[in-house]
N, C-alpha and C positions, 0 to 999 in steps of 0.2 A: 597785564593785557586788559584795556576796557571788555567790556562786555558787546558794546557797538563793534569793537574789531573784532572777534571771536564770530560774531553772530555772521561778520561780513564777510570776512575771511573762510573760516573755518565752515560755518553751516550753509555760507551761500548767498545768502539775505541780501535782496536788494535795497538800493539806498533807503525806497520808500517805505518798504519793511520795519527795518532798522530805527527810521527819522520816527516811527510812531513809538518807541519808548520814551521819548522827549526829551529835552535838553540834559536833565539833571544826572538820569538814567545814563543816558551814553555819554557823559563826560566823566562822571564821578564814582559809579558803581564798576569795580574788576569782577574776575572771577574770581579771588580771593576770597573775597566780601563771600560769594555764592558757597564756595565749599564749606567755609567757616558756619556757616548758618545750616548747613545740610547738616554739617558735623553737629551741631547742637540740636538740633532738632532730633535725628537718631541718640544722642546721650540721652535728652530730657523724656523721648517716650519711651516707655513701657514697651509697646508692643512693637513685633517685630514688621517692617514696613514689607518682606519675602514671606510672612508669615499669613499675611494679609492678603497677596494677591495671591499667594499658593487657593487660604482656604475662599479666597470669589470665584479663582478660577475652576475648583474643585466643583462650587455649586453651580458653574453654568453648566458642565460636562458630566455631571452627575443625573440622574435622572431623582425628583423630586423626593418619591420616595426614599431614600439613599442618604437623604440629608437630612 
């Protein structure tokens, strides 16, 4: 599945939405492409990306002191 149909189909996306990825984007990029990159990018970092919003979310909800 491109990503143009996903985006149009599945999230809604109007033509003009969608048309602003541009040609190469919605003919040639799947979601494939998108997982495989997600998947390498969590491999290659270190830190954990639930790890990271836990401790931002921690600091907005936390009073100054505290942190």
């Amino acid at each position: 599945m491109t990503l143009a149909a996903y985006c149009a189909d599945d999230l809604l996306m109007g033509e003009r939405e969608v048309a602003c990825f541009g040609v190469a984007i919605r003919q040639q990029i799947r979601l494939k492409h998108l997982e495989a990159l997600w998947t390498l990018l969590q491999v290659s970092s270190k830190a954990s990306i639930a790890n990271a919003a836990k401790r931002a979310l921690l600091r907005a909800l936390l009073p100054q002191s505290l942190t």
